[in-house]
N, C-alpha and C positions, 0 to 999 in steps of 0.2 A: 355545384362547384362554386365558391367564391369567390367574388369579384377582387383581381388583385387595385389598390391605387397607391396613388403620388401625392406627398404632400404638398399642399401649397403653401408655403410660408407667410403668416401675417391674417390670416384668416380662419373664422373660426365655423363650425357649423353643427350638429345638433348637438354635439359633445364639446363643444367648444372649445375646442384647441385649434382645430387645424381645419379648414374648407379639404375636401379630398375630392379628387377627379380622377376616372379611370384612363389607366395607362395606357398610355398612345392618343388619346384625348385631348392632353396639355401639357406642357412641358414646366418645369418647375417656375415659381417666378420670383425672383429676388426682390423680395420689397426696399431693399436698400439701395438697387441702382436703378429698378426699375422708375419712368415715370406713375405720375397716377394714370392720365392718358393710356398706356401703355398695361399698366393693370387694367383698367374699366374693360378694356378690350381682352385683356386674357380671360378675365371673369365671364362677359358675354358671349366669347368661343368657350367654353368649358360649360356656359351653362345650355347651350344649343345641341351638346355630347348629351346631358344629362336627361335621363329618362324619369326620373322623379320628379315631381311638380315643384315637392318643398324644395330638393335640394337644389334645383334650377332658379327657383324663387331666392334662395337665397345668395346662390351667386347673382342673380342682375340685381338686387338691394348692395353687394358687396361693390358691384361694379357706380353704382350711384353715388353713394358714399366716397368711394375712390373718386369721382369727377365734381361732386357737388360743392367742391373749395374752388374751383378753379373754373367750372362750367360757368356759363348762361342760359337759363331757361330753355331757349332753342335746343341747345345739346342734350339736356336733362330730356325734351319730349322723351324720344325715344326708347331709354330706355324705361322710361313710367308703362310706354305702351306697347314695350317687352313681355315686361310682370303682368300688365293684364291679361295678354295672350293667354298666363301662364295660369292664371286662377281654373281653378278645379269644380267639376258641377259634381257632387254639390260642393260649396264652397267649403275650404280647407280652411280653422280661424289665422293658422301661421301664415299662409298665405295672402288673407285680406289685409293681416296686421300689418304685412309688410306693403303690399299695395294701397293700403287705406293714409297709410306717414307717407308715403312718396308721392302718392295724388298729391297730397293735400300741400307736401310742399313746395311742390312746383305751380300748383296754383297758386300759392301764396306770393311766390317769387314773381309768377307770370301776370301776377294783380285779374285771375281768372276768381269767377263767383267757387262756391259750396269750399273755397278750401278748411274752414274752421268745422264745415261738417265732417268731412275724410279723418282730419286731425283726431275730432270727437271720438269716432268712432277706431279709429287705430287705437290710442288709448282706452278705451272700453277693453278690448281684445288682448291688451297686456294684460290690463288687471284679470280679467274673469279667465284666463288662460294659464296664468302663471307662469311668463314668460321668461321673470326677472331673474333666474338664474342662466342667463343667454347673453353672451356680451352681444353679439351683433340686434338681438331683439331690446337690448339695456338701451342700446347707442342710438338704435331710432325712437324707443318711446321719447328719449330725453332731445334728440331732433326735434321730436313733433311736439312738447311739451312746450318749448322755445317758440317753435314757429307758431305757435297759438299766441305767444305772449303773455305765458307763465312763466315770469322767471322766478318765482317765491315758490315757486311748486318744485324746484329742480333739488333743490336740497334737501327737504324733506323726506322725497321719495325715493332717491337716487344715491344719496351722499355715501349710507350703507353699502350699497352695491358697489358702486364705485371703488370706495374702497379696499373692499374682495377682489375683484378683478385685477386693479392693480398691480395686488399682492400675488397673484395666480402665476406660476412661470409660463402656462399653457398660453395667455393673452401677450400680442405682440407690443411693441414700446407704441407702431403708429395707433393702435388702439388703445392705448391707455392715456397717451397724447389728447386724440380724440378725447375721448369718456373727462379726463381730467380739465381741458378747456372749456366744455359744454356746462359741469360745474361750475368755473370762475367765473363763468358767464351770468349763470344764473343766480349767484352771487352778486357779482359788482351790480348788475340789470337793475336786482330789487333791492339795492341800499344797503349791502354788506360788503363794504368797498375790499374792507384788510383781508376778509376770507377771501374772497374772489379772488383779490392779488396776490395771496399764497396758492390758491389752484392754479391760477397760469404760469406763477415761475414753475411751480414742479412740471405743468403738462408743457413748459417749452424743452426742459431738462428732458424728457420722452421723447419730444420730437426731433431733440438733437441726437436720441440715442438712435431713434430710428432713419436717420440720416435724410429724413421727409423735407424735403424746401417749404412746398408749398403750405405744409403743419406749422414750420415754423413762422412762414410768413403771416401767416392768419393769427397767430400766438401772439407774436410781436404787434399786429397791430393793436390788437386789444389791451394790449400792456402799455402802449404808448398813452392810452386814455385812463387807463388806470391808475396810473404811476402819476398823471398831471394829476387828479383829482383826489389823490392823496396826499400830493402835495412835494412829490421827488423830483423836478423839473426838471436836474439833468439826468434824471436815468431816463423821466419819459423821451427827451431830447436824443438820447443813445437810440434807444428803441425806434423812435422815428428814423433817424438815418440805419436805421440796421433794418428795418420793415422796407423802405425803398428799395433798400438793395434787394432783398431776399426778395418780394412783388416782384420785380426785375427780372429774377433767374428763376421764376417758378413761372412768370407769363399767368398770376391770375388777374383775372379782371375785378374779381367780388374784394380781393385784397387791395388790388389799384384805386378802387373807387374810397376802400372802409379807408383808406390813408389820410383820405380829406375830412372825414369826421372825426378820427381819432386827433388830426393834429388841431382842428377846432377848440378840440379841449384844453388842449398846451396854451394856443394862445389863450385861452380865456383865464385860466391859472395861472398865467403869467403876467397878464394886463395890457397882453398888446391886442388892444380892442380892432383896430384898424385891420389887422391879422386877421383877426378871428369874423369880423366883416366879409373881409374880402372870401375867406371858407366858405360861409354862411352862403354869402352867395351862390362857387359854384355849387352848390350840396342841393341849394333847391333848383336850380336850371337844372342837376342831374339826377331827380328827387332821389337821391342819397339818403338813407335812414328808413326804409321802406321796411327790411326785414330785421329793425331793430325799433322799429313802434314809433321813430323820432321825423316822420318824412313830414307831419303837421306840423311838430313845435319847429322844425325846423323853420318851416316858412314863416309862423308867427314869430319869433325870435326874430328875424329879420324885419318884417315888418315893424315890430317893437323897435328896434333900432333908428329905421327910418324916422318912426313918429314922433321920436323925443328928440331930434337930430333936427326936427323940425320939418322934415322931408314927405308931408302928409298923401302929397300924391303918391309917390315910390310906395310908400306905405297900403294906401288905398289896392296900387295895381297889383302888388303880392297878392294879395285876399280877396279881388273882388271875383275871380274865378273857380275859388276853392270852397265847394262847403263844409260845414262844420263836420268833423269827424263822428262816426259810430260811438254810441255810449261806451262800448266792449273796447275802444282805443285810450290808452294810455294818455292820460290828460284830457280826454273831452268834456266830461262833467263840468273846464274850468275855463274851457276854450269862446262859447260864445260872451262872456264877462269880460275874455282877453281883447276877445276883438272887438269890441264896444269902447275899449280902454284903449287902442291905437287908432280910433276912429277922433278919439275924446281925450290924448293923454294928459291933460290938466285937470279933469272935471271932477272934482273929490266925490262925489254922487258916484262915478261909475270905475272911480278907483274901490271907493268901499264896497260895491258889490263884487269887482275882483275879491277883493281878499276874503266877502264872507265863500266866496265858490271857490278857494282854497282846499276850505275843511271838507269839500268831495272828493278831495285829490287822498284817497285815502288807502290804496291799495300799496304792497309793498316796491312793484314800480313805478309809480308815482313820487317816491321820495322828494327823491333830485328833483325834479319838474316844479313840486312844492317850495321848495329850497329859493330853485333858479327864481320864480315868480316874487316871491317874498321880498328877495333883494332887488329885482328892476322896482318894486313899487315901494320899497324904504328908498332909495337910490333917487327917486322923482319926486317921492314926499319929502326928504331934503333939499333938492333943487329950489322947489315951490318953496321952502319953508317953514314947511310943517315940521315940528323938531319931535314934538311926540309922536306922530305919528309914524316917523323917519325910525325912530328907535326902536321902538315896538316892532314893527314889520323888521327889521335889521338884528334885532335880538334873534326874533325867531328863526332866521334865514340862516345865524349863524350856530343856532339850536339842531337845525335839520342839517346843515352839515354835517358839523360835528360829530351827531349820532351816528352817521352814514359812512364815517371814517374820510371823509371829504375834506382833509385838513390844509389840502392847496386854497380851495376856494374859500373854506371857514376864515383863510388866511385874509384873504382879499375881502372880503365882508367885515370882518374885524377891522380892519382899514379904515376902511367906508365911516364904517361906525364910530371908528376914532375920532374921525374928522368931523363926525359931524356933532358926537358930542363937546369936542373941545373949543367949535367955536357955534354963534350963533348966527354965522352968515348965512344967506337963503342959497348960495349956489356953492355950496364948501364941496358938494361931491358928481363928480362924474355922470353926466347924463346917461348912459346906458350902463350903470351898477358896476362902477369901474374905482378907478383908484381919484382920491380927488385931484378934484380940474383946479382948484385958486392956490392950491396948497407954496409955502413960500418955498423961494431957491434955497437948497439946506447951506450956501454959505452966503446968503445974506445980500447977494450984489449980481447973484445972474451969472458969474463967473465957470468956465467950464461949457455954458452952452449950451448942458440938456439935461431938464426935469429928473431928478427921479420920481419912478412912478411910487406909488405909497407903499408897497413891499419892499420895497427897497430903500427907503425912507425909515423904515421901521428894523431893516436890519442895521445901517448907515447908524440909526442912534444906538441900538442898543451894540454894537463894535464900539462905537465910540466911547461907548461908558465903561468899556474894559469887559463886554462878555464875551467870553473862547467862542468859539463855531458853534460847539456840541451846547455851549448854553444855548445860545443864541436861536438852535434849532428846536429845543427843548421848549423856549419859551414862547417860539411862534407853531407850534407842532408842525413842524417843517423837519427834515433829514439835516442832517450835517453837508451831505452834496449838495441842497440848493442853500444852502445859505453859500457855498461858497461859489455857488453860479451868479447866483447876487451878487455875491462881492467883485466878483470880478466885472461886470458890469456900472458897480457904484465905480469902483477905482477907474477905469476906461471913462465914465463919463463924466465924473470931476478931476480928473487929471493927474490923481493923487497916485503913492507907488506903496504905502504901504499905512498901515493902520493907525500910527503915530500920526503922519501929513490929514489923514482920515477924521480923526477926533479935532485935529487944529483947525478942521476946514468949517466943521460943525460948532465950534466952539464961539469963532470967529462972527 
């Protein structure tokens, strides 16, 4: 006789539509009002019903995935050492694949040894299995592909699939949400800023269909970094105060923390160094950036600041308890040259081995990292006075942006570079790869009270010379929105009320 069952809504399993559980087992579950909390536990009683290993196995992956936005390691144990119960002698490969991507990511999170091996080996078990026509078996390779720190591998292998799925009616919105953010991810991660930031508008547009908080919380933050580093500063600006609030009403922690790194970004594309200092800090007191590769350069960045700020002890205490990261970590190849050079920031001897340990930084996440570096050392090689040098290292920084679709920052480096080719003073620019420090009051007598910083100096003239918004934003490849978040900022801090008073003040 045949098993009659219920569907679960939102979940999919060997046929990929629908996770199914026998009736009187579980009661349906709305993935629309439900919590995720609230599901991970319907998954885990459904899979306790179930007498099949895989189909038990796949509701406690169902249920991890359900709490893995929102959990902390601690709450992840359990359910990792659910699915091991659940492993089959001899061993099932669906079953390892699924326990080998959840070991390995909770190890990863838990900062526990072999997680890069579990990782390995669940990705073995996609491939030689043929898994990929499986959304819930899609959504963990591409987990554990991440949690390795491959983001140049996510497109490649996935982008196809992904895009099937999508298009499927049988896959739910918080799943294609999912599948679609882990792409922009993997995207923005390895230096393909524009695609990246086209996968999370569409996977926030899913996670709004599927009425997920905590989807969107995590979507939005990632958008808030995205959006600076392309250069849209008030959309990333919207997205921060829209990521607070949704962190807020979803109660995740992984989203509460990612807030302080993604707004790091803002400030840095924006030029408020002091901001982005003050980030910096908490991000390494709460080594912030762990499961996004950045928890090293974090501390070194800060330390970098320290050292040209002149602050050698603050500097020193960062790094004298940190050693240098694994070769397999994003930026290590470039990292012992770095810290020789916050030990030593004037010493042109061991600025030029910085930049020849550059050309190691050569993986596709790496970009940024090469980029950021490029510009602290044109940035100090201006200080110093080196003008050649200053431009060179500064061309290239703003070469590696550019490519990367980085055109906030490319913005702020062009800057840099302006300043420093237009005059031949030895301190024309900003000690920590900023806007310049000497640069004059744009009307001439100090009047109004506060600096503009060099983006805004740069849209201030080209307004003043008669170009619309949409020029304006064209010519610094910036959006039409932040040229007018600049502006309203020039006009607030020269006292001016409209474009006319604007050009007199500059002219004057």
């Amino acid at each position: 006789m045949n098993q009659s069952y219920v569907e679960l809504p939102g979940k999919a399993p060997p046929t990929e539509s629908l996770v199914r559980v026998r009736v009187g087992g579980l009661p349906r579950i709305d993935a629309v009002t439900e919590t995720a909390g609230t599901q991970a536990d319907a998954f885990l009683d459904a899979a306790g019903r179930e007498g099949d290993p895989v189909l038990a196995a796949r509701l406690v992956a169902e249920a991890f995935l359900a709490l893995s936005r929102t959990a902390d390691p601690a709450s992840l144990a359990p359910v990792v050492a659910r699915l091991a119960a659940l492993r089959p002698r001899p061993p099932h490969p669906r079953v390892e694949f699924l326990f080998h991507t959840l070991a390995g990511v909770l190890r990863l999170r838990a900062g526990r040894e072999h997680a890069e091996r579990d990782l390995d080996r669940a990705l073995r078990l996609f491939a030689e299995h043929g898994l990929a026509g499986d959304p819930l078996f899609v959504e963990c390779a591409m987990t554990a592909t991440l949690t390795a720190i491959r983001p140049h591998l996510v497109r490649p292998a996935f982008a196809g699939a992904v895009r099937d799925l999508e298009r499927r009616s049988d896959v739910d919105s918080a799943r294609r949400a999912r599948l679609a953010t882990m792409l922009g991810m993997g995207g923005a991660w390895s230096g393909d800023l524009l695609r990246g930031r086209a996968d999370l508008r569409r996977a926030y547009r899913h996670a709004v269909e599927a009425q997920r908080v905590e989807l969107q919380a995590e979507i939005a933050s990632w958008l808030v970094k995205t959006e600076a580093l392309c250069g849209d500063l008030a959309e990333s600006a919207r997205q921060l105060a829209a990521t607070r609030a949704l962190a807020a009403r979803s109660g995740s922690a992984w989203v509460g923390a990612h807030i302080a790194e993604c707004a790091a970004a803002l400030h840095l594309a924006g030029g408020d160094v002091e901001a982005w200092a003050g980030v910096m800090e908490y991000l390494v007191r709460g080594t912030v950036g762990a499961n996004s590769g950045l928890v090293y350069e974090h501390r070194w960045e800060l330390a970098t600041h320290h050292a040209l700020q002149g602050r050698a002890q603050a500097a020193a205490d960062l790094l004298a308890a940190t050693p240098d990261p694994p070769l397999r970590w994003p930026g290590a190849p470039a990292m012992p040259a770095w810290r020789a050079w916050i030990a030593e920031p004037e010493d042109p001897a061991v600025m030029a081995w910085l930049e020849r340990a550059l050309a190691g930084l050569n993986r596709p996440v790496e970009r940024l990292s090469r980029a950021r570096l490029a510009w602290l050392l044109g940035t100090q090689h201006a200080r110093l006075g080196r003008r050649a040098d200053a431009v060179r290292l500064l061309e290239t920084a703003n070469s590696e942006y550019a490519a990367t679709g980085a055109a906030g920052l490319a913005a702020r480096v062009a800057a840099t570079l302006d300043a420093v080719t237009a005059t031949r003073h030895p301190r024309t620019a900003d000690r920590t790869g900023g806007e310049p420090a000497d640069q004059p009051d744009p009307d001439g007598s100090g009047a109004g009270g506060a600096r503009l910083t060099a983006t805004e100096l740069r849209v201030a003239t080209a307004v003043a010379g008669g170009l619309s918004n949409q020029e304006v934003a064209t010519l610094l490849a910036v959006s039409a929105k932040t040229v007018e978040f600049h502006l309203r900022n020039i006009f607030r801090k020269l006292r001016v009320r409209n474009r006319t008073e604007l050009a007199r003040i500059l002219v004057t």
